[in-house]
C-alpha positions in Angstrom: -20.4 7.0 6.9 -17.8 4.7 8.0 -15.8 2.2 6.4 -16.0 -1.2 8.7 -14.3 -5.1 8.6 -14.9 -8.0 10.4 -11.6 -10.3 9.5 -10.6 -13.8 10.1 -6.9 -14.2 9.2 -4.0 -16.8 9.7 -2.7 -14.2 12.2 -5.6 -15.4 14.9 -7.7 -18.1 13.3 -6.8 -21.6 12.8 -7.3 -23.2 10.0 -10.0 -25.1 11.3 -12.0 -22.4 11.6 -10.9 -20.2 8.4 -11.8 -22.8 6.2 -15.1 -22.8 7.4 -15.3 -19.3 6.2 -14.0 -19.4 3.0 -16.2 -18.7 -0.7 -15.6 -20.3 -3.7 -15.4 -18.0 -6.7 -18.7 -19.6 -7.7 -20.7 -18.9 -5.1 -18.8 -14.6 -4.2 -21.6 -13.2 -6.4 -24.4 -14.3 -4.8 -22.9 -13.8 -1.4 -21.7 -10.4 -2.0 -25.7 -9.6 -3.1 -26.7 -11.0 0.3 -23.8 -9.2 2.2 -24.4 -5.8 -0.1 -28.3 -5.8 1.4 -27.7 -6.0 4.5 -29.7 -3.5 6.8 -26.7 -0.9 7.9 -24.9 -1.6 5.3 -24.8 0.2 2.5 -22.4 -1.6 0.1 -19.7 -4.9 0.3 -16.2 -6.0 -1.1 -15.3 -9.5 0.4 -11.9 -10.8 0.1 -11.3 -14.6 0.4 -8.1 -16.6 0.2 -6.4 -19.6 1.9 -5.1 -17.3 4.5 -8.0 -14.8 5.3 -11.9 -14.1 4.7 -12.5 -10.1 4.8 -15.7 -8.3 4.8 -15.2 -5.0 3.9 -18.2 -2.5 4.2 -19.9 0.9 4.6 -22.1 1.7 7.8 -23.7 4.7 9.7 -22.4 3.4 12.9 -19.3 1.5 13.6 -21.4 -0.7 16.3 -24.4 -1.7 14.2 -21.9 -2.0 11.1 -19.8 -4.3 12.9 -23.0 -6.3 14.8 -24.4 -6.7 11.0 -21.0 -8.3 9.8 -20.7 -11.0 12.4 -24.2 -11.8 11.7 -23.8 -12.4 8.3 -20.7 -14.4 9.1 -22.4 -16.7 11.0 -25.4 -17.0 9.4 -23.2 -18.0 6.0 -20.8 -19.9 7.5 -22.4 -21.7 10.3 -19.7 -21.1 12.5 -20.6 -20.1 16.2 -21.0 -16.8 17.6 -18.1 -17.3 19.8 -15.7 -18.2 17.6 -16.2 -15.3 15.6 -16.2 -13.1 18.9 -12.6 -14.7 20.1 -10.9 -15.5 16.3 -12.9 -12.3 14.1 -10.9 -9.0 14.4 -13.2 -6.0 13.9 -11.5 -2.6 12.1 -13.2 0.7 11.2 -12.4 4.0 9.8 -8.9 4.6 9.9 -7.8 1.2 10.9 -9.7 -0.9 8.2 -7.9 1.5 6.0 -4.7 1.1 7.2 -5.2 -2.9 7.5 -6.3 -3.0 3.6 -3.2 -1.4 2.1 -0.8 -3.6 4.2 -2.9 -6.6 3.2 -2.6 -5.3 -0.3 1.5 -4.7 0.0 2.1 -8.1 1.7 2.7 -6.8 5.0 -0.1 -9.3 6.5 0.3 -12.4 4.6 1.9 -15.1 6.3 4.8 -15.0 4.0 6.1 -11.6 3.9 5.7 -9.8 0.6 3.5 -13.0 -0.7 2.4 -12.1 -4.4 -0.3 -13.6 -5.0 -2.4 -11.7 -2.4 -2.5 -8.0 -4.6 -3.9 -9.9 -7.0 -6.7 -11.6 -5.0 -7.4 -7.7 -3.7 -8.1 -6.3 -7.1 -10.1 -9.7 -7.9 -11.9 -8.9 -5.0 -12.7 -5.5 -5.8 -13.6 -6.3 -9.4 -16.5 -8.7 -8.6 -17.7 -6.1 -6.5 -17.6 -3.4 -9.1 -18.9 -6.5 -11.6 -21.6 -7.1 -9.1 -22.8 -4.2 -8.3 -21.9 -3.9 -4.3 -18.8 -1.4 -4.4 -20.2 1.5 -4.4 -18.0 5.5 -4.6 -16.2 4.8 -1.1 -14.9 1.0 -1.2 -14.6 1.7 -5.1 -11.5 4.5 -4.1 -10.2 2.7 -1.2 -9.7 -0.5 -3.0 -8.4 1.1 -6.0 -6.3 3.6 -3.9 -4.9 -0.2 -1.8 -4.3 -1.5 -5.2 -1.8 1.5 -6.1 -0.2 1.2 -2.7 0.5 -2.2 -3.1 1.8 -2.0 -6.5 4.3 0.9 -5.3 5.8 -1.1 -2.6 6.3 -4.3 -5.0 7.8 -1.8 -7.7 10.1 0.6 -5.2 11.3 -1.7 -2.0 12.4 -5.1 -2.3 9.1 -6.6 -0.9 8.9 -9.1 -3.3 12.4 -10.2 -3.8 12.9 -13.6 -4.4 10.7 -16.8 -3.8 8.2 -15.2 -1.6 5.5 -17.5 -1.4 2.9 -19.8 1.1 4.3 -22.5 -1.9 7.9 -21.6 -1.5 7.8 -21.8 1.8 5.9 -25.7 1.8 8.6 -26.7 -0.3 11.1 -25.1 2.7 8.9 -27.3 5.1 9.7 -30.1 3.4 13.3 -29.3 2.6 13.5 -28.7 6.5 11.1 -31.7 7.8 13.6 -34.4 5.6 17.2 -32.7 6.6 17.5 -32.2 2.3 15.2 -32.8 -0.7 18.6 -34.4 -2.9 17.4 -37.1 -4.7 13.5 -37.3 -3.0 10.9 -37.6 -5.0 7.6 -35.7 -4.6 4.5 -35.7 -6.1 1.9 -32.7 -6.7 -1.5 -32.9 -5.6 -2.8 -30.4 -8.1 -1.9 -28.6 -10.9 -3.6 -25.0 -10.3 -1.5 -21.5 -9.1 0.3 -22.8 -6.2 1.3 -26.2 -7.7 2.8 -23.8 -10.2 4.9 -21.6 -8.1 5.9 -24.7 -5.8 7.3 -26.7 -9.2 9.4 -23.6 -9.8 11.0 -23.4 -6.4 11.7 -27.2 -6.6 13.7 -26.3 -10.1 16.1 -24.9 -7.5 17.0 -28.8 -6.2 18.5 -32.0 -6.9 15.6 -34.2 -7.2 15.0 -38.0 -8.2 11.2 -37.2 -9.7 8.3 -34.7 -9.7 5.0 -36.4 -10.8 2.0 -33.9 -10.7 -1.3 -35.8 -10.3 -4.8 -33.8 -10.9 -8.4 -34.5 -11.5 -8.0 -33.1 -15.3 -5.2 -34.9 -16.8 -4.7 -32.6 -19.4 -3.4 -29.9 -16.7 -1.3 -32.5 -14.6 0.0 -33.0 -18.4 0.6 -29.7 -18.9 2.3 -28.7 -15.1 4.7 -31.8 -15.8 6.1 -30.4 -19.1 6.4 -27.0 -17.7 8.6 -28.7 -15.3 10.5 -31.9 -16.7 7.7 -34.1 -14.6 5.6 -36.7 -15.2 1.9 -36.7 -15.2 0.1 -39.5 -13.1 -3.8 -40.1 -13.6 -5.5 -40.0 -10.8 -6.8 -43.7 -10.9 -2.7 -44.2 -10.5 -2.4 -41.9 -7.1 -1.7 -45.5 -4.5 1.0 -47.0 -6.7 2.7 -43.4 -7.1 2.4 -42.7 -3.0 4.2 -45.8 -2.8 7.1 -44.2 -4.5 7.4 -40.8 -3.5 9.2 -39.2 -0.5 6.7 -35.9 -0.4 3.4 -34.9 -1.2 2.6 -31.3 -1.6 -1.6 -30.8 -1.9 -3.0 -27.6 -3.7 -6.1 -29.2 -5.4 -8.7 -26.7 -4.9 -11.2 -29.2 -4.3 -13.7 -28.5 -0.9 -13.2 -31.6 0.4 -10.5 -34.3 1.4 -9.0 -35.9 -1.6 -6.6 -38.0 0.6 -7.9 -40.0 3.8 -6.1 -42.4 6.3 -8.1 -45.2 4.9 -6.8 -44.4 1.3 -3.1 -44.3 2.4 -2.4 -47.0 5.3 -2.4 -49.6 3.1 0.0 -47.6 0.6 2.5 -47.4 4.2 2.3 -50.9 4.8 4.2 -51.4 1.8 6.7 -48.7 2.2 9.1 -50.6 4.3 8.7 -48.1 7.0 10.0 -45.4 4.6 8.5 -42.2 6.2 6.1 -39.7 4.0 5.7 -36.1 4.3 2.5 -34.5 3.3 2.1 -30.7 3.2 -1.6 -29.2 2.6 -1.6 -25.7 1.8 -5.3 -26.1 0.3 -7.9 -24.1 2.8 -10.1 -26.0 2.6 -8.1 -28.8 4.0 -7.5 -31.3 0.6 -5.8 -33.8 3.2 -7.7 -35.3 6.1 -6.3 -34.3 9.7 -6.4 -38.1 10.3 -3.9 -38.7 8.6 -1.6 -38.1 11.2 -2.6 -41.3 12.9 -1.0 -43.1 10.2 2.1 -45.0 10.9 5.1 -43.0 9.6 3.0 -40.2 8.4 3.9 -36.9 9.0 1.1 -34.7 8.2 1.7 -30.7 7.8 -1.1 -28.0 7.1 -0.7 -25.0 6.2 -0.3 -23.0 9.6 2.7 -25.4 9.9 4.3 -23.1 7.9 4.9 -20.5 10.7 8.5 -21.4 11.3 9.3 -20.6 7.7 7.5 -17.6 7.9 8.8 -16.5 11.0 12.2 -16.8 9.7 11.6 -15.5 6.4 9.8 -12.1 8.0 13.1 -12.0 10.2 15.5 -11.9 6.5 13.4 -9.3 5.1 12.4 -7.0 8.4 14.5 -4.2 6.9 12.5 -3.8 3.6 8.6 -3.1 6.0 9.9 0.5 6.9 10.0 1.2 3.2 6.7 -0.4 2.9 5.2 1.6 5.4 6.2 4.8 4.4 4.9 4.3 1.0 1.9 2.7 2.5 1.6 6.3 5.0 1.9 8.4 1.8 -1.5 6.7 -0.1 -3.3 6.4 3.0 -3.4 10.2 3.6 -3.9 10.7 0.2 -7.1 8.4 0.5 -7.8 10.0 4.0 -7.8 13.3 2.3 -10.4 12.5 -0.5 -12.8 11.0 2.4 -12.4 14.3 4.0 -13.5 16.1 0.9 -16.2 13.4 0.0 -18.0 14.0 3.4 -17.6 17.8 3.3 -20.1 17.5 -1.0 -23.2 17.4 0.4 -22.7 20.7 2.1 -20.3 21.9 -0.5 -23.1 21.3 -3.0 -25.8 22.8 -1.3 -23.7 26.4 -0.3 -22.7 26.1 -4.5 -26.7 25.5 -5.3 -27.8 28.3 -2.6 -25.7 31.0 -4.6 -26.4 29.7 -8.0 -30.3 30.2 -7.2 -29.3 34.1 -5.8 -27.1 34.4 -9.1 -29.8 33.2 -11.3 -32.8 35.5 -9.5 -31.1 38.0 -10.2 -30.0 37.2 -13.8 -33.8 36.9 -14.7 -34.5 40.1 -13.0 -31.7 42.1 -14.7 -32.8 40.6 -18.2 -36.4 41.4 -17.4 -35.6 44.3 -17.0 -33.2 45.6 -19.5 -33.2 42.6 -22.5 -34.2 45.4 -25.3 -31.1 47.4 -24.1 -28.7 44.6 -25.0 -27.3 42.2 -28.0 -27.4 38.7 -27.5 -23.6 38.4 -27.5 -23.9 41.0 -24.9 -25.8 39.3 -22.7 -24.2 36.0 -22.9 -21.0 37.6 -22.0 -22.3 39.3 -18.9 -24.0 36.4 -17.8 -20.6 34.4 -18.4 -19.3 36.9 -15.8 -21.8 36.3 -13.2 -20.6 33.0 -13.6 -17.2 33.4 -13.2 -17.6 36.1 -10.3 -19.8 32.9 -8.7 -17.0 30.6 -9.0 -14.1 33.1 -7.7 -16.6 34.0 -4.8 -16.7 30.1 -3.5 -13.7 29.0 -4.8 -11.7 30.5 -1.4 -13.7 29.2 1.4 -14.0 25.5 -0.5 -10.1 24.9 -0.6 -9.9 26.5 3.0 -12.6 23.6 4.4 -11.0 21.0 2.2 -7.7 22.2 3.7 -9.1 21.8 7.5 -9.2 19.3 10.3 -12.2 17.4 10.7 -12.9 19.0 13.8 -12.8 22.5 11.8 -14.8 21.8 9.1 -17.3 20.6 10.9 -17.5 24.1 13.0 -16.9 25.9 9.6 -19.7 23.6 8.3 -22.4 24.4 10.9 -21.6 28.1 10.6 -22.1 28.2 6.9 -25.5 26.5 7.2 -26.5 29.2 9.7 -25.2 32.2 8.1 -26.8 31.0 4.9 -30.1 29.4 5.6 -28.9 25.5 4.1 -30.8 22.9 3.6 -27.6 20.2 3.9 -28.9 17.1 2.8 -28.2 14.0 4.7 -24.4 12.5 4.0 -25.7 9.0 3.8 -28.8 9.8 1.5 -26.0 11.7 -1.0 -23.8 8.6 -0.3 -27.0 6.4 -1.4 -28.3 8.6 -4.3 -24.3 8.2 -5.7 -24.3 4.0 -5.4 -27.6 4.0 -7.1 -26.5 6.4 -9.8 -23.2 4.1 -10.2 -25.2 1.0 -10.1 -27.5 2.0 -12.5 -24.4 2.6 -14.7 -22.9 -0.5 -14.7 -26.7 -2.3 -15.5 -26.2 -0.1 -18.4 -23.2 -1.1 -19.5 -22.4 -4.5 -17.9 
């Protein structure tokens, strides 16, 4: 049983590439079914933002577990072999562990201590539980993550202040135009990070924030939040023509802007230059666009200068992080210990049950006439209890070892007492079903 990850992250993949492999809410289900059955796999979380597509999973080898994720990968995204091979990084065991609950405490996103991400993790887990494919391993580990990351937001100053990938755009552009006093921007968008962008302008002098969105209603409703106006969408040329920046978040899984659509909106500008940030993955804004006379176009691994700088403001607050992090990751490590050590914990407690209860039926056989009922409830409550005191020593001393022990321990047990251990991966199995078969139940 091992836990395995094939990753593509800001941290090695260009955007490019990522948003190739990115899944839409919509479709997550149906892919996690896919990615769930597998052969060598034996269940699936997937984790999919603007910044990083994570396949989480359980295999009886590391090798044919990893081999199984790229070839899903590919064969969902499309995207060739080799740029999974160079841009994919491939964790297992303790290091997909390890990876997970920094990912979940904003140690990995591009903006340190992001928010949003510890969110997206327990999303992710919960359409996997909803779904069927997180099985009694990736169940605790992501739960366990969850719980890490929460800590480090709630004890270290991880989160302090505007930590963002929107905060930072609006940086990008405060940076890119020397100032954002009296420009004028205009939000492509009115989802999450539209949101959380409009609040970190609140913090400038502005001329005018216009939102602009395919529902009026919400480009309405953003534009009160944040003394705006709403534009309809059949009104985005004139409104180009007037703004200074445009900040793009639309969602959509395609470009909503083109160089077609806006050279003949910088013809009129008087040679008035226009920043456009994209922080959509996919790309809302077409990479063309940077063709465009007096253009200057910014995606969202632009953003690494802001990032850079805002990891070096807040390097004192990962050592705080970490140790928290150190502290749930043993704890996790610990419980996989214990879960791989059941199967032969439950066949040394079965083993002595079936010697207790030969003997039980022999000893009532024998003298039932002798005794009251009471009686022999109560001594068989003792054999019970003289059970339980009898294994209760040499389980906390295995739970208590090294790997490398138990395992020694383990195989001498099975010796000295004729077990039959059954296989981890087929009690591993029989567990998933059983949950699986829970959740049918009760959906």
């Amino acid at each position: 049983m091992h836990v395995v990850l094939l990753g593509l992250s800001h941290a090695a993949t260009p955007v490019e590439i990522r948003e190739r492999a990115t899944f839409s809410a919509r479709a997550l289900p149906a892919t996690l079914s896919r990615l769930a059955a597998t052969p060598g796999l034996h269940e699936a979380v997937l984790l999919s933002t603007c910044n990083r597509t994570e396949l989480y999973a359980i295999a009886d080898s590391v090798a044919d577990g990893h081999a199984a994720l790229a070839r899903f990968l590919q064969a969902e995204t499309e995207l060739p072999a080799e740029a999974i091979a160079v841009h994919g990084e491939l964790l297992s065991d303790a290091d997909a562990v390890t990876h997970l609950f920094r990912v979940a405490a904003g140690l990995e996103s591009l903006i340190l201590g992001e928010g949003q991400i510890l969110g997206q993790v327990k999303d992710a887990h919960a359409t996997a539980l909803e779904h069927g494919t997180a099985g009694v391993v990736l169940d605790r580990l992501f739960r366990a993550a969850v719980t890490a990351g929460k800590r480090a937001r709630t004890e270290t100053d991880i989160a302090r202040g505007a930590v963002s990938v929107s905060s930072a755009a609006v940086e990008l552009a405060r940076d890119t135009l020397g100032g954002l006093s009296g420009k004028s921007i205009l939000l492509l968008g009115a989802g999450k990070m539209s949101e959380l962008a409009a609040r970190q302008l609140g913090g400038y002098d502005l001329g005018r924030v216009m939102v602009a969105n395919r529902s009026f209603e919400s480009a309405q409703q953003l534009a009160a939040a944040v003394g705006g106006e709403a534009i309809a969408w059949i009104d985005l040329a004139p409104s180009l023509a007037q703004v200074d920046v445009v900040l793009c978040s639309t969602g959509a899984p395609h470009h909503v802007l083109t160089a077609s659509d806006l050279a003949p909106v910088m013809r009129d500008r008087a040679e008035r230059p226009l920043v456009l940030i994209d922080i959509s993955v996919p790309r809302n804004l077409d990479p063309a666009l940077r063709e465009v006379p007096g253009v200057t176009l910014c995606d969202i691994d632009d953003l690494q200068a802001v990032a850079t700088r805002n990891r070096a403001e807040r390097a004192g607050v990962v050592d705080a992080v970490a140790a928290i992090l150190a502290a749930e990751i043993d704890e996790f490590q610990s419980w996989v210990q214990t879960f791989q050590l059941t199967p032969m914990i439950t066949s040394l407690r079965s083993r002595v049950e079936a010697m207790r209860e030969l003997e039980w039926h022999r000893f009532t056989g024998k003298h039932q006439t002798e005794f009251t009922p009471e009686q022999l409830r109560l001594v068989e409550e003792m054999t019970r209890s003289l059970v339980n005191k009898i294994l209760h020593q040499p389980t906390a001393e295995l739970k208590r070892m090294t790997p490398p022990q138990q395992r020694r321990h383990a195989s001498a047990l099975k010796a000295l007492f004729g077990l039959k251990v059954e296989d981890l991966s087929e009690h591993y199995r029989r567990k998933i079903d059983a949950r699986r078969a829970r959740l049918s139940a009760n959906p």
